[in-house]
N, C-alpha and C positions, 0 to 999 in steps of 0.2 A: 848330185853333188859335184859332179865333175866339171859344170860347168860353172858351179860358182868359184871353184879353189882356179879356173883356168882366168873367169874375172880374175879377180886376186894375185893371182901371178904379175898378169899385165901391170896391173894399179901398183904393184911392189918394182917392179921392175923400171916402171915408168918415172917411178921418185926415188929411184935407190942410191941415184949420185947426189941428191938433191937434200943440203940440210935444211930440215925441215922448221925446226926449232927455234935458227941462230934468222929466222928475217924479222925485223920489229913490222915490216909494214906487209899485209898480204896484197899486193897490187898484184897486177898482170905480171908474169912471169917472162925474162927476156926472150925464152928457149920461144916462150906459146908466139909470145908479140911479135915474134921475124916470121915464123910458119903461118899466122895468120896475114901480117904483111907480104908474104911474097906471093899468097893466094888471093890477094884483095880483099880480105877479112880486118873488121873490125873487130870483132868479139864473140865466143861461141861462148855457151852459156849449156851445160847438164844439167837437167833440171828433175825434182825427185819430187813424187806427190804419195804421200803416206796418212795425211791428214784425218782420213774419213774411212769412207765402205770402199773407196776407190783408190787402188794402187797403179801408178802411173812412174812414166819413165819419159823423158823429152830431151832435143838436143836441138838448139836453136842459134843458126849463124845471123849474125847481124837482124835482119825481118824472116829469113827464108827458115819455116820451119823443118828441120831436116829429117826428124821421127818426132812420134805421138805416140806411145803405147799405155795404156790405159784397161785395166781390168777391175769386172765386179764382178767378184766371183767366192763361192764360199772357200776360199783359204785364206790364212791369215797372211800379212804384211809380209813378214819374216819370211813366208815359204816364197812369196811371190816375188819380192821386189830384186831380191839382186839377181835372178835368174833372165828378169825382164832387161836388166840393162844389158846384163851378158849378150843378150839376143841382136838389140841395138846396137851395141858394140860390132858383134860380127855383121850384121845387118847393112850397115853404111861404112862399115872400114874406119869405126871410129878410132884414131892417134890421140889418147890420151893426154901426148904429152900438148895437142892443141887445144886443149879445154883451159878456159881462162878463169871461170868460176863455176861455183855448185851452188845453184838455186834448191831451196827445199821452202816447203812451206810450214813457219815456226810456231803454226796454231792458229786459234783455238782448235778444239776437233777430240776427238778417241785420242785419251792418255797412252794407250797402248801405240797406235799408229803414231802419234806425232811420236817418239821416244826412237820407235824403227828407224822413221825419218830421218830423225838428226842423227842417231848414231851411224846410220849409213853415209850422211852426207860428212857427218866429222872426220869418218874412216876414210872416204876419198880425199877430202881436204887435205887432211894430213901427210896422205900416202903420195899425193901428188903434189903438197905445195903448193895448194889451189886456196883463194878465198871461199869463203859464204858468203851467197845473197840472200838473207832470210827475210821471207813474204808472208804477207799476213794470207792467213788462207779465206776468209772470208772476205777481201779484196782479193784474190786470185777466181775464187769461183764466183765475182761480179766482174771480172775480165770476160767471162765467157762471150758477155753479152756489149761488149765494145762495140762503138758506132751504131746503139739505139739512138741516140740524140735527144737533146735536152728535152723534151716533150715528153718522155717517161724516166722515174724513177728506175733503179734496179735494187731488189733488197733479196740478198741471199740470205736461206734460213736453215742451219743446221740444227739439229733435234742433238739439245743439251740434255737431255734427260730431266728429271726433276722439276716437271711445268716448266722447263724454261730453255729457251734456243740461243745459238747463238747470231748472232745479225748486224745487221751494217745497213746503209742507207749509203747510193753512188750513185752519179748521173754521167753518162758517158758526153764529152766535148769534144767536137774538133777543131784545135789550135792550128790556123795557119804559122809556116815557119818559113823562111829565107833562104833557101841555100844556094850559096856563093862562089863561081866559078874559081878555077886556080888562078887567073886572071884579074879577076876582081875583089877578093876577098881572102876569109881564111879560117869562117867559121859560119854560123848559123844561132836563126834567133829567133825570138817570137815577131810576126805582123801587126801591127795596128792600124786598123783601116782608117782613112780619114773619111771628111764628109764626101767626096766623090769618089762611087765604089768602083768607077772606073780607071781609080787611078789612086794606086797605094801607095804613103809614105813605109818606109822599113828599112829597120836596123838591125843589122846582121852582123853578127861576131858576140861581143859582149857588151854593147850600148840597149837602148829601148828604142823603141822607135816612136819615130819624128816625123813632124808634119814640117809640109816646105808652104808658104803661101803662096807662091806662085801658080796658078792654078795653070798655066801653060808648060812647066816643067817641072811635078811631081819628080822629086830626088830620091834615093837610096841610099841610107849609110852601111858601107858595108865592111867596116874593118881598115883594111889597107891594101892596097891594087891599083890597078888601073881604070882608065876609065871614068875621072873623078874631073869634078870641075872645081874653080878656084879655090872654094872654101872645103873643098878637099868630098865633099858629095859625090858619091857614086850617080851618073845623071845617067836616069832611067833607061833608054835604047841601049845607052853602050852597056851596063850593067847586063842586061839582058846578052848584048852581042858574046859580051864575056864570059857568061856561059851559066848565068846566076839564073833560078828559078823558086816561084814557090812552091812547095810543098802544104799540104794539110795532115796533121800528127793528131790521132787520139790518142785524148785521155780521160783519165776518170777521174771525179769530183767527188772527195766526201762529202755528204751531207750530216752522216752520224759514223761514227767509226764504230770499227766493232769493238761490241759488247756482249753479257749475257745478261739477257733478260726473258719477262714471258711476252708469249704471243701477243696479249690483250694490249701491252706496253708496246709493241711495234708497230702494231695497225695503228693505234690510235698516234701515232707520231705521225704515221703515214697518212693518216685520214688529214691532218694537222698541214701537211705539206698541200696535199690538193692535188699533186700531177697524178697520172695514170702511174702504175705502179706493175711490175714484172718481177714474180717472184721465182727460185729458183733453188736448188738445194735439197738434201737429203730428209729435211725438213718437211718438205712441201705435201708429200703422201699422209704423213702425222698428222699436219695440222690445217689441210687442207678443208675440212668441214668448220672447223675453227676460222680461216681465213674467211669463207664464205657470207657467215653469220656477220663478221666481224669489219668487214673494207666498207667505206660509202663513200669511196672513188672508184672509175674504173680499174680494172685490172686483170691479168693474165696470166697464166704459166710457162716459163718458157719449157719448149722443144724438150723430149728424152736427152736428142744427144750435145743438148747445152746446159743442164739441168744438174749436173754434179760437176766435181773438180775437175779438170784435166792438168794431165803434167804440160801442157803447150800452153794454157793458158798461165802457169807458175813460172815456165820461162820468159813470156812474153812481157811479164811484168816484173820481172828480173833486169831485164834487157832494158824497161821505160825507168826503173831507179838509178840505171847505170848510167843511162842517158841524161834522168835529169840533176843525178847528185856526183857522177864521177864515181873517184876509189872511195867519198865517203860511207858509199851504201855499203860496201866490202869490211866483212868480220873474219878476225880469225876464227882457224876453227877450234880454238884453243878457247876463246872468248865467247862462241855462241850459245846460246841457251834459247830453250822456247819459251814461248808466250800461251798458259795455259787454260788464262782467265780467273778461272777458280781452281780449289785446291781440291785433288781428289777425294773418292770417297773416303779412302784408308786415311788420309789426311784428315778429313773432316771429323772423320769415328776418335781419330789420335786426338785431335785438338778438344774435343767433347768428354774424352775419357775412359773411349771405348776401347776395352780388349782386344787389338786387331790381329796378335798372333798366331789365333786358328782359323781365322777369318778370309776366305780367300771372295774378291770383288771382283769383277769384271766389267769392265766400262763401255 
């Protein structure tokens, strides 16, 4: 216990001059934004995984991930999860007060672990002044498997109890992007290739990108800089002199978002699709003779250690919402709630008429 109430201190300590109550908007906090500015940090990102069988803890600067702690083990959520951040915390000399948001993952999953989850993530929220980035957990554990590429599907499958899982359909892309010297520009965008692959039109800031006809001088838009020719074009060498490059950014594509349903209704969607298919998930032991019967595409399992959540892979798609919606992926933690699909069982007994008062369930 000692080390959870010494968490706790810190976390109180860390918001105690900070009202917490009185901001309407939970953006980045000024105190975090300069401490992560003077270290050349964009955004750090705590991220809490309670979702499943797997209790994990992660803390993620900009791409570099800084800790992954991740446990399946027979204790419950509660006993494990704030001990594990504790750990992390002493671990990497985590400053509290540079955490800019609390990723958690808001469902589906164990009624009991998502609850952990968010109360733990709302308790830091709170205490720090921090937003939520809440993730859907069946897109966090089809993160695992970023940069398969379009040539397979990815369907995570979590064992819903009651014949029926829960699932999702995703296919990992990778998005060329722009980025634009201080010189040249003053932001970043997606690429569009033109018909010569040697030679890309792209618009970089907040336009699309553009084809030039000039097949002798493929142009660059790229905001506002230097290096631009009459019609105000970023023209390609100097663009580059300037210090501009492309990058490639995965991401992930829904196909079906998640849902609960049975097995028989996932294959046969997937069968429907036609790609090769990678399954993945707490699921996969359950229904793996079911699977087998059931695919007439190819298909695979992934790896042990890509096969359930991780908290790295909840930040890392923390970090792709941040990037691709800004503060509006950012909840308070006033305002979060999870996503739990369906209604418990105790719910379900209540809605039907059933006497739930001596009745204890476990999910």
């Amino acid at each position: 216990m000692a080390s959870i109430r010494h968490f706790h201190t810190d976390i109180g300590t860390a918001g105690a001059n900070v009202p917490i109550r009185e901001k309407a908007h939970p953006g980045i906090s000024p105190a975090g934004a300069a401490k992560n500015a003077a270290r050349g940090k964009i955004m750090k990102i705590l991220a809490i995984e309670a979702s499943g069988q797997v209790c994990g803890t992660a803390v993620l600067e900009d791409d570099t991930l800084v800790a992954d702690y991740n446990i399946l083990y027979k204790k419950t959520h509660s006993q494990s999860l704030v001990p594990m951040m504790d750990e992390v915390k002493r671990m990497i000399d985590l400053d509290l007060e540079t955490v800019d948001a609390i990723a958690v993952t808001k469902g589906p999953g164990s009624f009991t672990g998502i609850r952990i989850g968010a109360a733990t993530a709302k308790g830091l929220a709170l205490a720090l002044n921090r937003p939520i980035i809440p993730v859907p957990t069946v897109e966090s554990i089809a993160w695992n498997l970023c940069g398969t590429g379009r040539e397979q599907v990815i369907c995570p499958i979590m064992d819903a109890r009651r014949s029926q899982v829960y699932t999702g359909v995703y296919e990992s892309s990778a998005e060329p992007f722009a980025v634009c010297g201080k010189s040249c520009g003053n932001g970043s965008g997606p690429v569009s290739q033109n018909g010569d692959d040697s030679e890309s039109a792209v618009t970089s800031g907040s336009g699309a990108a553009s084809e030039n006809n000039d097949d002798s001088e493929k142009a660059v838009t790229c905001g506002s800089g230097n290096g631009k020719d009459a019609t105000g074009n970023c023209v390609k060498n100097q663009c580059a002199a300037a210090g501009c490059s492309r990058q490639t950014a995965w991401q992930m594509l829904t196909l079906k978002d998640q849902c609960v349903i049975s097995i028989e209704e996932i294959c046969a969607i997937l069968n429907c699709i036609g790609s090769s298919v990678i399954f993945l998930g707490d699921g996969v032991p359950v229904y793996r003779e079911k699977i087998v019967g059931l695919m007439r595409v190819p298909y695979s399992f992934a790896p042990a250690h890509l096969s359930r959540q991780r908290a790295g892979s909840t930040a890392a798609l923390a970090m792709q919402f941040w990037r691709e919606k800004g503060d509006a992926c950012l909840v308070n933690a006033d305002d979060f709630r999870p996503d739990y699909l369906r209604l418990s069982q105790a719910e379900r007994d209540r809605a039907a008429g059933v006497d739930t008062s001596r009745t204890v369930h476990r999910d």
